[in-house]
Structure formats: structure tokens, C-alpha cells
DORO-537739 format. One line per 4 residues: number of its first residue (from 1); their letters; for each residue x, y, z of C-alpha. Coordinates in steps of 0.1 Angstrom, whole numbers. Layout:
BEGIN
NUM) A) X:Y:Z  ... .
END
This chain:
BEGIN
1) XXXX) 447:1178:898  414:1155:903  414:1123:909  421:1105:872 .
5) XXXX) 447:1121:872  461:1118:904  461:1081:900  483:1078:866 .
9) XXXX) 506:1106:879  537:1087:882  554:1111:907  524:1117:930 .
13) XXXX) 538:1119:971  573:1122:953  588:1159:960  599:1164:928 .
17) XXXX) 617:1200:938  614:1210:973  611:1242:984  647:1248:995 .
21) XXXX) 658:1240:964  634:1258:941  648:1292:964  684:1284:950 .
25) XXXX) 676:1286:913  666:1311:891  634:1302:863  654:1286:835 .
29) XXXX) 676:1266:865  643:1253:883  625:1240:847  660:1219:837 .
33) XXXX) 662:1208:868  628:1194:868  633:1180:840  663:1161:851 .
37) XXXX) 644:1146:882  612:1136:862  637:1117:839  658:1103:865 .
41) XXXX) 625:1090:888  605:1083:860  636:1054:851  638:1045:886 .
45) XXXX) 603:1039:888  599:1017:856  632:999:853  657:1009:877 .
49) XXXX) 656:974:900  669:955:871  667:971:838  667:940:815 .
53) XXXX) 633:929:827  618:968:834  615:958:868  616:994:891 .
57) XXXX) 622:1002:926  587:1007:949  577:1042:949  578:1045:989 .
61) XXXX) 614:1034:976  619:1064:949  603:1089:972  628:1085:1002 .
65) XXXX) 653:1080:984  649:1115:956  652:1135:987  688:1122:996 .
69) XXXX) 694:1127:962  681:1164:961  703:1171:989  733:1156:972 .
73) XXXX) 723:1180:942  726:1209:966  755:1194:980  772:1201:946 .
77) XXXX) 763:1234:942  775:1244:972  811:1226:959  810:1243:923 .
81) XXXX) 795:1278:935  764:1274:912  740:1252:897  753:1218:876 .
85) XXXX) 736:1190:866  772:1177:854  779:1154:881  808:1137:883 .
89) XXXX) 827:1108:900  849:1129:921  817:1147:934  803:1110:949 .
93) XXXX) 835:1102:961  835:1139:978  802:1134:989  804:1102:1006 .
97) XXXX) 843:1117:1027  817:1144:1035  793:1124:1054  815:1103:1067 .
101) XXXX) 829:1137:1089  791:1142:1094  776:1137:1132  749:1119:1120 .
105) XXXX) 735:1080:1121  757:1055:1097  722:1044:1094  715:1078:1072 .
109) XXXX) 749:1078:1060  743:1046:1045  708:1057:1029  725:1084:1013 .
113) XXXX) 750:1066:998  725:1042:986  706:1072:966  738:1083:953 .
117) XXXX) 740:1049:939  707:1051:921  707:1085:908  744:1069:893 .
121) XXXX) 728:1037:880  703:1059:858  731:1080:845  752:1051:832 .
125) XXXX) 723:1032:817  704:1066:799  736:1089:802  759:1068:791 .
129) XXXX) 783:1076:820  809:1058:836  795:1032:863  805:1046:896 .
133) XXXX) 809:1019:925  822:1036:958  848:1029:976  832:1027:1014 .
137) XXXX) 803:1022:1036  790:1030:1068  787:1002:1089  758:1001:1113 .
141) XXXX) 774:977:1141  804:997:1150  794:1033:1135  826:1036:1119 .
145) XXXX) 839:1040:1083  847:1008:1065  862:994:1035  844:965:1017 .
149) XXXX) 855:928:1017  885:919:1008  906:890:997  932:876:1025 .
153) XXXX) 968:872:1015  958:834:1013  929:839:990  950:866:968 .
157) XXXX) 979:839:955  942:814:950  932:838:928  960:844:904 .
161) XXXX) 964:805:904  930:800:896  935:826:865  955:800:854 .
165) XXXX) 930:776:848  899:797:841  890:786:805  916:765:797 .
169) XXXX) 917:735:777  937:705:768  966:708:739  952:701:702 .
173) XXXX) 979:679:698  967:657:726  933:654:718  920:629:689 .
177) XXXX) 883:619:677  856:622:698  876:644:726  890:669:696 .
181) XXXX) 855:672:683  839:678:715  866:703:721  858:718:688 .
185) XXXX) 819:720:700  830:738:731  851:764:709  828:771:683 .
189) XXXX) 804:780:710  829:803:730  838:818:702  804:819:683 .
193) XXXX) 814:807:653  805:770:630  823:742:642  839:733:606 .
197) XXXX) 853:769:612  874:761:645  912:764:634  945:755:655 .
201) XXXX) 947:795:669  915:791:682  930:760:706  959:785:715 .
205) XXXX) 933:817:719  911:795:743  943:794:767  953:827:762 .
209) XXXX) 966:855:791  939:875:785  932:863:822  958:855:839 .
213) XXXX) 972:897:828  940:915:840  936:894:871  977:897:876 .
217) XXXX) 975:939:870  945:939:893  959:924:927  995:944:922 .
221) XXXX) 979:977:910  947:973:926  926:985:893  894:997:898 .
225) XXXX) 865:986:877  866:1020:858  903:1018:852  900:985:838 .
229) XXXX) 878:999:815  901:1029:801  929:1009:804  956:1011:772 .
233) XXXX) 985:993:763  1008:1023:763  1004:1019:805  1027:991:804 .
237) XXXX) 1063:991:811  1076:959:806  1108:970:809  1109:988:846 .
241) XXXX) 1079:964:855  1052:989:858  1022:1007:848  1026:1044:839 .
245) XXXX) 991:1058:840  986:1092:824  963:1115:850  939:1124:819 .
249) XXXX) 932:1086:819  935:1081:859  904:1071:876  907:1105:895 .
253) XXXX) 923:1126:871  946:1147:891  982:1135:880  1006:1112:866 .
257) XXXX) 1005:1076:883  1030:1051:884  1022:1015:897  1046:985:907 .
261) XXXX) 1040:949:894  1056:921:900  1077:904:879  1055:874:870 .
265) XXXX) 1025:898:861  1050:919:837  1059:884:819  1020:874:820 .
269) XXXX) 1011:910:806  1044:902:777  1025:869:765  991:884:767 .
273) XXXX) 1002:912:743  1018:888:718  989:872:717  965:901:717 .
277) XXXX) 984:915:682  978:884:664  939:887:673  912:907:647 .
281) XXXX) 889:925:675  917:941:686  933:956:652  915:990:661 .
285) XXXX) 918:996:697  945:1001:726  916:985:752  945:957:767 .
289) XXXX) 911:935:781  880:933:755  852:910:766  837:884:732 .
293) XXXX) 816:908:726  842:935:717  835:956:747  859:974:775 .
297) XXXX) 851:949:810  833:968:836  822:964:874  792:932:861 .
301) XXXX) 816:913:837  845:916:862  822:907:888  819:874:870 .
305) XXXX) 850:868:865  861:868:901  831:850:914  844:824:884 .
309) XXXX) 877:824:896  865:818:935  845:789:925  878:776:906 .
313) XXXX) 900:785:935  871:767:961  865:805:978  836:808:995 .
317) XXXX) 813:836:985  789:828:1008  778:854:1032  801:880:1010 .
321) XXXX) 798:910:988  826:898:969  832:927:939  863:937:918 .
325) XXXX) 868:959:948  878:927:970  909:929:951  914:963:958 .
329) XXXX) 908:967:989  934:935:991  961:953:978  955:984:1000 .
333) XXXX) 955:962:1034  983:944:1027  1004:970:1017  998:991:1042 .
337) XXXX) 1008:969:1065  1041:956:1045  1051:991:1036  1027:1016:1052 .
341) XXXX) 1001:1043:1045  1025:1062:1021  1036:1034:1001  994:1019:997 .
345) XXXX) 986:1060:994  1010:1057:959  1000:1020:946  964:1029:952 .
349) XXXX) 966:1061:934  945:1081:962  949:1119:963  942:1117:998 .
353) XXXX) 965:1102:1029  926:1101:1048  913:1078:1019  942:1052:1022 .
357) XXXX) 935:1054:1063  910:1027:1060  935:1004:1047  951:1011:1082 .
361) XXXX) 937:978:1099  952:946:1113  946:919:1087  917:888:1098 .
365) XXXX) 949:861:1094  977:884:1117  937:889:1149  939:850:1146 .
369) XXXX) 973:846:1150  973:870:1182  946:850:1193  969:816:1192 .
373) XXX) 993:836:1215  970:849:1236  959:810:1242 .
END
């Protein structure tokens, strides 16, 4: 390669297939997975920061990072007993309880996670797979294994009061003149349509349970992003008060779940779906939760919500990674320690008693409370 060349070569000091790996496939196996790496890298380079402005990740960046994900490849392989470049989220989630039984640096733990991260990013925005958030980190203080942040019991009943209010509105009927018309502005906005067009259901759609249901099914059943997302209808049980969530739809896919709610969020999910059958977006789906632009919520638009609802609620989110995770990893703390590891192992749906471990921590409010004794 001379020297023109070298400088548009977009993948020059990146090892696109090391030698290790080139000695584990066979000719047709080493040109797709080329391929596959050229693609992916190619991505990271040009857009994969943040994709909406084609704003990529420094090359010194893409080039430490490829190798982690190479080895993650391998990883894989050595799982299935042959080459794939079908990667799924069980295999992340694998990967990461993997290194976290490896003797090695959370520092490196925590840079291959990272890659793993990446290489998902590129497959959900040119793949169109599932967005993948995992479930744990490696913290570089205390070398240990740890969940992320996570709403205290205090901040948890905030939340589902402040679902209450998010988007709400006065009553039509208590509104007149000026105030009904700027009300009417406000609707035709959120609901992009003309303002001569805004009707009575529109008042009674703006304070809907649309909310209040997802944000109510989320702290008892501690959803993930992605089971928000291939959530249906048929899950609930309004009658015995809980989800039932068929394992071909379960986030990990391994068996029939069945989740606990509390009453208030069965009678919140009850008015949402009365509501829900008398609106049009919804006439062809069993999606509970559609955003205004028709789509399934994932891990950004749930994001927003909560950060939303914190503002409402006057939670802090500085200094915090606050994702739909918080309210998770909420649910798991607390009841693990109201009802124990077996009891969080079921609500949280984890296949694994090690998984739900992490949950197995003394909550920030019950260390202060020791520390008032302790004078």
C-alpha cells in the first residue's frame, strides 16, 4: 500500500482480523468475517459517537476497542462450538458473568464491556437489533461487581406520584376563553394536529394512564427497557393482579414468567386499557405503551421519561447515571431485602440465583440509619 492510499484507508493501525483469529476459521469464515468488521468499524468510525449528527468515535478509540471486541467474537465461538456472527443478548450478558469470574483489572473488565457496548450500538442502528443495555459494571474503587444506580424506597413512591402529574392538564370543563384556547394550542401541538381540530377526547387523552401504567408495571415488575418494548396486553392479569409473561416474549427467553403487582398498578393498568381501546394508533397492535410517533418505547424514550418524572418529583440527577435500569435495580434491592434472594430471583425473572446476588446489599437509607445508632 503506498502512501495515498495509506492516508484514505479508513482502517489503517486497526487490526482488522488478528492472527489468532484468522487460525480459527476456515476461507469462506475469514472473508465474512471481515466483512462484518469493516462494516461494524467503518460505522463506528463515521457515526457511532452520536449517529444523528455522523459524529464517530476517535480512531485510537475504534482501534482499542475492535480488539476487545475480536475477543468477545472468539469468546462466542468457543460458547456455540463454531463460528457465528449471530450474536445475541444472552451472549453479552454471558460474556460480561464471564469476566466478572475473571482475575483480571475491573479496569479491563470495564473496557470490555464498553466494546461490547459499541459493537451493540452498530447492530441496533444498521442491524436493526434489539438495544442491549447491561445489567452491571465493574467498579474501579472497590474491584467488585456492581449494580447501577438505583432509586431509594423514598424516591420509588416520588416516582409513581409524579406519573401522576406528568402531562396533565386542567378539566375542559373548568377552563373558559383565553385559558381553553391556550390549552387547545398546547394540545394541538402534543398531538400534532390543527387547533380547530382539538375535540373533548383529546382533553381526556392528554391525562391518560398511559403513564402512570408503564411507570406503575415498571417499579413492581422491574421491566427492562427491552421488555417494555415487546410488551402485549395479553401479559396482564387483572384479575390475579399480575403479569404472565410467555418465555418466547421474556427478555431472556428460557420460561414462563409470572410477576406480582400491586393492586393500585392493576387498577392504573384497568383504566389505561379502557382508554387505550377507544384510541386509533392502537387499532392494530397489542404494544400496551406506543410513544406519539406510533413506536414501541425503548432505553432513550424511557430515559426521558424518568429524567421527566425526577424533575417533576424534585430528584436530583446530578452526579447520576439515572436509566430505566434505576427502577430495576430498585425493585431488585428492595425485594431482596423484604423477601430475599429467591423471591427478587422470581420478580426479576433472572435464570441465575448469582445474577440476583448483587441485589444482596444493605440499602443507602437502612447504612444511615445504623449510622444514627452508632452515634
Amino acid at each position: 500500500m503506498n502512501d495515498a492510499d495509506r492516508a484514505t484507508d479508513p482502517f489503517d493501525d486497526i487490526n482488522l482480523v488478528p492472527n489468532t483469529t484468522e487460525d480459527l476459521l476456515n476461507e469462506r469464515q475469514y472473508l465474512d468475517y471481515r466483512s462484518e468488521r469493516e462494516h461494524c468499524l467503518e460505522w463506528l468510525l463515521t457515526f457511532g459517537k452520536e449517529p444523528e449528527r455522523a459524529d464517530g468515535y476517535a480512531k485510537t478509540t475504534v482501534s482499542n476497542r475492535a480488539s476487545r471486541m475480536d475477543q468477545f467474537y472468539r469468546w462466542v465461538w468457543e460458547q456455540e462450538d463454531g463460528y457465528t456472527t449471530n450474536l445475541t443478548h444472552d451472549h453479552a450478558d454471558g460474556y460480561l458473568r464471564h469476566l466478572a469470574g475473571e482475575e483480571s483489572s475491573n479496569a479491563h473488565k470495564n473496557a470490555c464491556r464498553k466494546a461490547v457496548m459499541m459493537l451493540y450500538k452498530w447492530r441496533h442502528h444498521r442491524r436493526g437489533a434489539d438495544e442491549w443495555e447491561p445489567e452491571i459494571t465493574f467498579s474501579q474503587k472497590n474491584q467488585s461487581t456492581t449494580p447501577r444506580d438505583y432509586l431509594t424506597r423514598q424516591e420509588r413512591t416520588m416516582i409513581r406520584d409524579a406519573s401522576l402529574e406528568y402531562g396533565s392538564i386542567p378539566s375542559r370543563d373548568n377552563t373558559y376563553g383565553d385559558e381553553r384556547d391556550k390549552w387547545n394550542a398546547y394540545l394541538a401541538q402534543r398531538f400534532q394536529k390543527p387547533k380547530d381540530e382539538v375535540t373533548p377526547e383529546d382533553w381526556a387523552r392528554a391525562n391518560s394512564w398511559k403513564i402512570p401504567s408503564l411507570v406503575g408495571a415498571s417499579l413492581d415488575a422491574g421491566l427492562r427497557p427491552i421488555e417494555v418494548e415487546r410488551a402485549r396486553t395479553t401479559w396482564v392479569d387483572a384479575e390475579n393482579g399480575v403479569l404472565r409473561i410467555p418465555k418466547e416474549q421474556s427478555s431472556k427467553n428460557s420460561e414462563n414468567w409470572v410477576v406480582g403487582l400491586q393492586d393500585q398498578t392493576v387498577e392504573m393498568m384497568g383504566r389505561w386499557l379502557d382508554q387505550r381501546a377507544t384510541i386509533d394508533k392502537y387499532d392494530d397492535t397489542d404494544a400496551p405503551w406506543l410513544t406519539r410517533q406510533r413506536n414501541p418505547y425503548q432505553s432513550g424514550s424511557l430515559r426521558k421519561i424518568l429524567h421527566r418524572l425526577s424533575e417533576i418529583a424534585g430528584i436530583s440527577t446530578e452526579n447520576r447515571q439515572l436509566s430505566w435500569y434505576a427502577i430495576r435495580h430498585s425493585t431488585g434491592t428492595y425485594m431482596t431485602r423484604e423477601e430475599g434472594l429467591a423471591a427478587a430471583q422470581t420478580q426479576l425473572r433472572h435464570r441465575s440465583p448469582e445474577t440476583t446476588m448483587k441485589y444482596d446489599q444493605v440499602p443507602v437509607e437502612d447504612r444511615k440509619n445504623a449510622l444514627d445508632r452508632m452515634g
